[in-house]
N, C-alpha and C positions, 0 to 999 in steps of 0.2 A: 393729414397735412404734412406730417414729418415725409411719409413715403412720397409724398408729390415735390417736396422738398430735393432729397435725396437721390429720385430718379431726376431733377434737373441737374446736381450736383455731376453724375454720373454721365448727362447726354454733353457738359461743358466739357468735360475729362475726357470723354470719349474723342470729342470735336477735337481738343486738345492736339491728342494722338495723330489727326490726318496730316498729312505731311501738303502743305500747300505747294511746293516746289522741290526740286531732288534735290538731294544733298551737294551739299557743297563738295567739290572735289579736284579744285585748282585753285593755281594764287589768282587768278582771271576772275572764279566766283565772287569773292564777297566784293569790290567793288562794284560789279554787275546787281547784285542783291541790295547794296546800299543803295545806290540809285534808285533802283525799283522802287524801294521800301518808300525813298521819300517822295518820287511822283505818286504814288501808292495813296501817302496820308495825304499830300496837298490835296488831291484829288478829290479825296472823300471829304474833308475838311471843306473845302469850298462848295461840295455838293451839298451837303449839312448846313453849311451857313447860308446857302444861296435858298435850299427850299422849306428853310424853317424862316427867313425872311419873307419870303412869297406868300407860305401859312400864314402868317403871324399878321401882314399886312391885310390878308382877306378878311383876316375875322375883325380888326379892329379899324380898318375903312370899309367896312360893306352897307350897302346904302340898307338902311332900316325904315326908310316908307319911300312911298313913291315921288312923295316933294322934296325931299331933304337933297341940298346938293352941295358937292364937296367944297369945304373952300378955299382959297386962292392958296397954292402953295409958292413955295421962293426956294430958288436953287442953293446949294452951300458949297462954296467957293472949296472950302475945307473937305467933304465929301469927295468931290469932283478931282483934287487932287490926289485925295486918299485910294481911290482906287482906281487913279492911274497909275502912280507911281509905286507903290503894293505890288502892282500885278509884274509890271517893267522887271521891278528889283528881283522877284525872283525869276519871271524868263532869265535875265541875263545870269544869276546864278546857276541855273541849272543846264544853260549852255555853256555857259565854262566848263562846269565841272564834267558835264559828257563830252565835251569835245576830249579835253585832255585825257579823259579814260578812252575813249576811242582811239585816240592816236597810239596814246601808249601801250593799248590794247593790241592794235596792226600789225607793230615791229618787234619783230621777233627780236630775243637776243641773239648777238653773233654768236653763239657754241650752239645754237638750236643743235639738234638732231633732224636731219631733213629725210621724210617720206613724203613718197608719191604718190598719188592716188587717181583712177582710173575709175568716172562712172559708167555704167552703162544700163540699159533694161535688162533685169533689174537687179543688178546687183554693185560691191564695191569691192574694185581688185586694188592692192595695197602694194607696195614694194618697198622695201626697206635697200640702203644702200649697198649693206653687205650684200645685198641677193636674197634674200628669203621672199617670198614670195604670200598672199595673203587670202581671201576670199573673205567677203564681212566681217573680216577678225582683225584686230590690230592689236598687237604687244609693243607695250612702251616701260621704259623703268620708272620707278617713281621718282620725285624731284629733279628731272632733268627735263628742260625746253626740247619741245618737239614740233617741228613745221611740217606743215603739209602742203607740199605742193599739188593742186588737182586740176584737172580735164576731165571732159565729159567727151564719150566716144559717138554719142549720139543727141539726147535730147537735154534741155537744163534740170540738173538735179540740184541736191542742197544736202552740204554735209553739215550735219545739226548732233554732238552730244549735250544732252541737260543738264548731264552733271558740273562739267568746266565751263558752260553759258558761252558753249563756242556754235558757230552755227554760219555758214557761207555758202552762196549761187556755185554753186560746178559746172560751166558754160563749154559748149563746144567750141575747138578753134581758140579755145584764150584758158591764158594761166590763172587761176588766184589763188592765196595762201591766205592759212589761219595757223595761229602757234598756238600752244597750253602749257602748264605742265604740271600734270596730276600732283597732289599733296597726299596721297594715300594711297595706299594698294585694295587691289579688288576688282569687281567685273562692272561695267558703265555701258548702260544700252548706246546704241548709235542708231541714227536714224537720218531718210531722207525725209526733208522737211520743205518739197518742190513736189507736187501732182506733175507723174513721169510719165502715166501711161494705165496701163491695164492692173500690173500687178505693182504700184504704188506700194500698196499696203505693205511686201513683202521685202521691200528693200530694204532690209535693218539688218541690225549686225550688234557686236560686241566688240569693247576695250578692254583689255584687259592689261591693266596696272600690277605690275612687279617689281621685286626691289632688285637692284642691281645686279649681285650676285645669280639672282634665279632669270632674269632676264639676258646675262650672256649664256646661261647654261642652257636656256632656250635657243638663241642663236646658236653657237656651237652642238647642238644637237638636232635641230633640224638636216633638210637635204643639202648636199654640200653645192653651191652653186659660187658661178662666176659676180663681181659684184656690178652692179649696174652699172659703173664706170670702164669697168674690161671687159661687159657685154656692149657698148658705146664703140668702145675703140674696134671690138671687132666689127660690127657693122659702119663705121667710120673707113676700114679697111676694105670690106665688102663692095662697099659703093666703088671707091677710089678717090675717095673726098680726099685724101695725100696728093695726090697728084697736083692738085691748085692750091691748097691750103695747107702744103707741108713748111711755109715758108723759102726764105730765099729770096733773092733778086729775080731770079727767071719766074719764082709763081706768078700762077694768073687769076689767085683770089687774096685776100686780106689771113694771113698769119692770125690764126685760134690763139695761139699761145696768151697766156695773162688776156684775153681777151675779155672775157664774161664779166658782166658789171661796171665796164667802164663806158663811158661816154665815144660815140664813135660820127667822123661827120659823114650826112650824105650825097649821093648826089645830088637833089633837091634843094641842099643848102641847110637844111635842114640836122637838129643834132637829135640822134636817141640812143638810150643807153642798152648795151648789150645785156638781155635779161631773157626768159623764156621765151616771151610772147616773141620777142624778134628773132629769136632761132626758129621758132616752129615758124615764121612767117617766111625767113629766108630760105630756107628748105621747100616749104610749097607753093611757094611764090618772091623765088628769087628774083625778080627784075621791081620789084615794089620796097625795096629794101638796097638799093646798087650805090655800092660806093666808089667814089673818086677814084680816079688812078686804074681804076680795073673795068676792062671789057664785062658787059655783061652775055656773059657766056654759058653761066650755068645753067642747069636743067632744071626743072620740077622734079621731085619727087612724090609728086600725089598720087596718092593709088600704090605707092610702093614701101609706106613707110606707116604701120601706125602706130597708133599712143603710146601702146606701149614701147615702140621700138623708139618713139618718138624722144619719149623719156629716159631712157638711154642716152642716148646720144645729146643729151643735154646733159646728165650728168661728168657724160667724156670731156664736154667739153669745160664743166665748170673745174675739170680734174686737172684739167693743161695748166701748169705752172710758168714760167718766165721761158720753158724751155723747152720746145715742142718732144713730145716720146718718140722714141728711132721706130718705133711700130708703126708712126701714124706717119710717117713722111711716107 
C-alpha cells in the first residue's frame, strides 16, 4: 500500500514539473496568463457544475416503473433570474477586462525600438534600423519596447513568439505591428503560426534577448552597413522622387517633410492619415491615394520596388523632420 501510495505521490510531482505553457518572458505575459487562468477556471467550474447537475438529476428523477409519472413541476422566478444575470455579469466582466488589455496591448510606447520584418516561403528576414540585417534570428536588449513592423512578400503568415504571448497575421500588400518587451535574457523560439505552404513546419526561428551592454556590442560588431533610412534616401534619389517631392512652390507632389502620421485631405474628400499602408499604396498605386492641389501625374512603381526596398523607403520618409535633407531635393 505505502509503494502504491508513493508512486502516486511521485506521478503528481512529476505532472507537477510539466510546464503547461512557456515561460513567462514580457511585461505582455502575465496579463495574457491572467486572463487565460480565469476563462480557464470559469470554464471548468461551469462545466463541473453543469454535468454533476445533469448526473445528479438522472439519478434522482429517473422513472423507476413504467406507471410512475413525474409531477407537475413550477418554474422559480429566483432561478430564472439567477442564471440570467450570473452569466450577463460576468460576460461583461470579462469584456472589459480583455478589451482594455487588448488595446493596451496594441500601442506600443512611443521609444519602441522599431524593426521590420519581411515574410516569405519559408522564412523571416528582419532589419533593424541601424542596418543589420537578419534571417530567423532577431536580437533585442532586454527591458526596452520593441515594435515590429511586418509584410508578407507573398503568401499570409503569422509571427507568433510563446514566450511574450505576442502573435499577428503578416498579410501581403498591408502593414501590421506587434510590440513586446522582453523581462529577461536568453534564447525564445519563434514561429510561424499561419499554414504557408509546403515547408510550413520550417519557418521558425529564434529571439535572442540581451542586456544592453552586450546587445550594442552586437551591433557594433556586426557588418558595417548603411541604416535603412540612408538606404531609403538613396533609393528615394535613384527613382527621382526629389524632383516632385523636394518641396517648394513649383513641385508637382505634396512635401514629405514632417509628413508621416499626420492626417492628410484627399481628393475624394475623404481624410487618411499618412502611415505605412498609405505610402506602400501611393508608391504602387498612386492615382488611388491623389491629393488636392496636385496633377496626378505619378507613376507606378510595381515590379520595381520590393519589400524590402519598400521598407526603406518608408523609413526615409518617417526620418524627414520639419525640413526636407539637401540629398533628397
Amino acid at each position: 500500500m505505502m509503494g502504491l501510495i508513493q508512486s502516486g505521490l511521485n506521478s503528481i510531482a512529476l505532472a507537477a514539473m510539466i510546464p503547461l505553457q512557456p515561460a513567462a518572458a514580457s511585461t505582455i505575459a502575465d496579463g495574457v496568463d491572467k486572463l487565460y487562468l480565469i476563462l480557464s477556471g470559469i470554464t471548468a467550474f461551469f462545466t463541473i457544475l453543469i454535468f454533476s447537475i445533469i448526473f445528479y438529476f438522472m439519478i434522482k428523477y429517473r422513472r423507476r416503473s413504467p406507471d410512475e409519472r413525474a409531477p407537475e413541476t413550477h418554474t422559480s422566478m429566483f432561478l430564472e433570474l439567477a442564471w440570467t444575470i450570473i452569466p450577463s455579469l460576468i460576460c461583461v466582466v470579462l469584456f472589459v477586462w480583455s478589451s482594455e488589455l487588448y488595446v493596451r496591448n496594441s500601442r506600443p510606447p512611443n521609444a519602441s525600438t522599431e524593426i521590420f520584418v519581411i515574410g516569405k516561403q519559408w522564412m523571416w528576414h528582419l532589419q533593424h534600423p541601424e542596418g543589420p540585417r537578419e534571417i530567423n534570428e532577431l536580437h533585442v536588449p532586454v527591458g526596452v519596447p520593441v515594435k515590429l513592423t511586418m509584410t508578407s512578400q507573398d503568401v499570409i503568415h503569422d509571427f507568433y513568439i510563446p514566450a511574450f504571448r505576442v502573435k499577428k497575421d503578416v498579410l501581403p500588400g498591408r502593414y501590421s505591428s506587434i510590440w513586446f518587451q522582453p523581462t529577461e535574457t536568453g534564447t525564445f523560439h519563434l514561429f510561424c503560426a499561419q499554414y504557408c505552404g509546403t515547408n510550413h513546419s520550417q519557418m521558425i526561428g529564434w529571439i535572442y534577448v540581451m542586456t544592453p551592454t552586450d546587445y550594442s556590442a552586437w551591433l557594433a560588431g556586426g557588418e558595417k552597413t548603411e541604416s535603412m533610412a540612408q538606404q531609403g534616401e538613396q533609393l528615394f534619389s535613384q527613382f527621382g522622387c526629389g524632383n516632385c517631392h523636394g518641396g517648394g512652390d513649383t513641385a508637382q507632389g505634396p512635401s514629405l517633410a514632417g509628413l508621416y502620421g499626420k492626417p492628410q485631405r484627399m481628393s475624394n474628400g475623404q481624410t487618411a492619415v499618412v502611415d505605412e499602408t498609405l505610402i506602400h499604396q501611393a508608391i504602387l498605386t498612386p492615382n488611388s491615394v491623389q491629393m488636392p492641389n496636385y496633377k496626378a501625374i505619378m507613376p507606378t512603381y510595381q515590379g520595381q520596388v520590393d519589400e524590402e526596398q519598400m521598407l526603406q523607403l518608408i523609413a526615409y520618409v518617417k526620418s524627414l523632420g520639419s525640413e526636407e535633407r539637401t540629398s533628397g531635393k
